[in-house]
N, C-alpha and C positions, 0 to 999 in steps of 0.2 A: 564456435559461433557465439557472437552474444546475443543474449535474451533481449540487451534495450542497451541504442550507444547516443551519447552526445560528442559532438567533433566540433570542436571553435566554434559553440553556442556564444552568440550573444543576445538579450532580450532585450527591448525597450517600449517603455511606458513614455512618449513623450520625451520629457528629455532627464525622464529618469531612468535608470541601468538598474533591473532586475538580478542579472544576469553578465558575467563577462566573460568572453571568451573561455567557458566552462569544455573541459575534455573529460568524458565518465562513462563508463560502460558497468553490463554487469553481464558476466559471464554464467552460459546455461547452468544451469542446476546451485547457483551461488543465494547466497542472502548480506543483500548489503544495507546497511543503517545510512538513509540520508539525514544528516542532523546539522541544525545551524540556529544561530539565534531569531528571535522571529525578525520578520523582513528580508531575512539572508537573500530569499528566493529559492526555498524548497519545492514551495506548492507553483512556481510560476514553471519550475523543471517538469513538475509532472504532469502538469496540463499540455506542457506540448508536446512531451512525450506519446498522453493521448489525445492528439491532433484538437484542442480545446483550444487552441491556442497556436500561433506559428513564429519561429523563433525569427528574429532580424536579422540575423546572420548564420554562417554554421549549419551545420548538418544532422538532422537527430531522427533514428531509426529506431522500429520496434519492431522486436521479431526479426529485423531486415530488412525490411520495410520503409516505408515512407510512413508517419501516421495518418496522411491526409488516406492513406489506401484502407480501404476498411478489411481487406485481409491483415491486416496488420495488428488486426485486432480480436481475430478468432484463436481462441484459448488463452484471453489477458481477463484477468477479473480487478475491480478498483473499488476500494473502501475510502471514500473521501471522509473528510474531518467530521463537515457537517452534513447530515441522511435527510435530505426530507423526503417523506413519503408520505402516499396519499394515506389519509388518516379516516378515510369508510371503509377502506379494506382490511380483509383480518389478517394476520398473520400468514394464514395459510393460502387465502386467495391469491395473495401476495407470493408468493415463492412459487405458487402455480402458475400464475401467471410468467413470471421470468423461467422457471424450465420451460414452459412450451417456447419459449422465445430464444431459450439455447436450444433448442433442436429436439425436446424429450416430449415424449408423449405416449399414451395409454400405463401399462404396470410400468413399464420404467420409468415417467414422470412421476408419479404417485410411489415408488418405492425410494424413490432420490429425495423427494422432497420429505417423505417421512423420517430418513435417514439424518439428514440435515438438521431438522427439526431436533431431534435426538440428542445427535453432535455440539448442539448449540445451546442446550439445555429449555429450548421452548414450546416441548410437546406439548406442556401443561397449557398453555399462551395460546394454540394454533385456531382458537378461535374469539380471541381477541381480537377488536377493532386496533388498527396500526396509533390510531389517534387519542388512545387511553393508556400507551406504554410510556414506560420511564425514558427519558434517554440511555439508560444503561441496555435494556430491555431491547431498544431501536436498534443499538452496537451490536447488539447480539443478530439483530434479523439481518444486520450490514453484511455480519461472516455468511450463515447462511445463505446467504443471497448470494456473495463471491465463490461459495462454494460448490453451488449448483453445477455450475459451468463444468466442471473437472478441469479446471484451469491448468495452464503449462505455466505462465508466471501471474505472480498476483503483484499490487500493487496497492501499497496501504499508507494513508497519509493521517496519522496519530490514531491509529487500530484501537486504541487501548481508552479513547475518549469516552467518558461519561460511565466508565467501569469501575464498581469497587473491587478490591480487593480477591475476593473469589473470581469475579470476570477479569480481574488483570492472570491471573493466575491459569485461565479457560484458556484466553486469547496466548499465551505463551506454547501454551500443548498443544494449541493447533496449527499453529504456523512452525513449528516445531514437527509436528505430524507432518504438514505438508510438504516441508524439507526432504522427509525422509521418503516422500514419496518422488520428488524429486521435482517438483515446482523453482522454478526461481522465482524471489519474492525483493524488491526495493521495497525499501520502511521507511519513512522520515517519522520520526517522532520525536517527544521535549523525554520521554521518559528512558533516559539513555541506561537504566538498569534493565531494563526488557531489550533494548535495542543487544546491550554486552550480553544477555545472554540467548539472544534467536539468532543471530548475522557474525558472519566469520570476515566480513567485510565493513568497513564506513568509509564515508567523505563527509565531510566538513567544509560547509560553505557559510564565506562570512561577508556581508554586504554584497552579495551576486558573485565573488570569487571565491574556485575553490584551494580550501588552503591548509588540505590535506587528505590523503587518499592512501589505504592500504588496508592489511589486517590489522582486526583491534591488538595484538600480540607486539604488533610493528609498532604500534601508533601510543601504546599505556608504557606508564615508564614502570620500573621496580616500584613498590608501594602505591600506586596508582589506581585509580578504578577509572572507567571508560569518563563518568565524570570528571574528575581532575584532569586526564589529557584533554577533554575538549573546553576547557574554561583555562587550561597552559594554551593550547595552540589559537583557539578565538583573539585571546587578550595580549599575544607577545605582539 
């Protein structure tokens, strides 16, 4: 079964092509790097993968689902680019409020959301107003938050945004953790050395078409890094 498929997607903006008759799945328990230069139409894929949007042609399923069915969307968690969240609430209000919204409540709300907090290194923060964090800090509340859920696949669109180095290095062990728990996870991100080492899987979409699909093993030549194949196959 797969986790999330597109079948002769085409998108359009008018009478511009986002998107062209795109075919792409990701199979359960997999992790695949969507990666393209900006404008490719990474983020217009995943919006209607989560029903944000509806494709112009073509077929595109989550879970197996339709996205317009909102069962389609029980156990998927989404870390978009950019978080905005209400900024009077703390930290902690904030993550209680979404567990009771995935279904948790009394000790097991309260022992989830502690746990997360932990995971994400923001025990010290959990009574922080949302509106006094870093952007890096926010990244941090984005996982937490998708984590809540006990998600079956995630769905992260540049995870790694607004992180230094120690958070680039968090956000690796946990999507990496969550693999091993058996999550399937699509990633589009710019930072394709995190991409080569979370995902056993990429595509590559260049001006709305894709135009390249398989494992990173398939796809890097001898002396190559995940870099160089995707700046060889973008530019031939």
């Amino acid at each position: 079964m797969f986790a999330l498929e597109l079948v002769g997607v085409t998108k359009c903006y008018g009478q511009r092509y986002a998107l062209r008759d795109v075919d792409l799945s990701l199979a359960t328990g997999s992790a695949l790097g969507l990666l393209g230069p900006n404008g490719a139409g990474k983020t217009s894929a995943l919006r209607m993968l989560l029903g944000f949007t509806k494709a112009s042609a073509g077929t595109v399923r989550l879970q197996g689902l339709s996205p317009r069915d909102p069962a389609s969307r029980i156990g998927v968690a989404y870390l978009p680019e950019r978080l905005t969240l209400p900024g009077r609430m703390t930290v902690l209000s904030f993550l209680r409020h979404h567990a009771a919204l995935a279904g948790l409540h009394g000790a097991e709300l309260e022992s989830d959301v502690e746990a997360v907090l932990e995971q994400t290194g923001l025990s010290a923060r959990a009574l922080n107003r949302l509106g006094s964090l870093s952007k890096g800090l926010i990244q941090r509340v984005g996982f937490a938050q998708a984590f809540l859920a006990k998600p079956k696949l995630l769905i992260f669109d540049e995870p790694t945004s607004g992180l230094d180095p120690i958070g680039v290095r968090d956000a690796r062990d946990w999507i990496l953790a969550a693999r091993e728990r058996g999550c399937s996870i699509l990633m589009s991100s710019h930072l394709l050395s995190e991409v080569e080492r979370t995902c056993d899987q990429v595509a590559i979409i260049d001006e709305g078409t894709l135009v390249a699909r398989g494992g990173i093993d398939e796809l890097v030549e001898e002396g190559e890094t995940l870099e160089d194949a995707f700046v060889r196959l973008v530019r031939r």
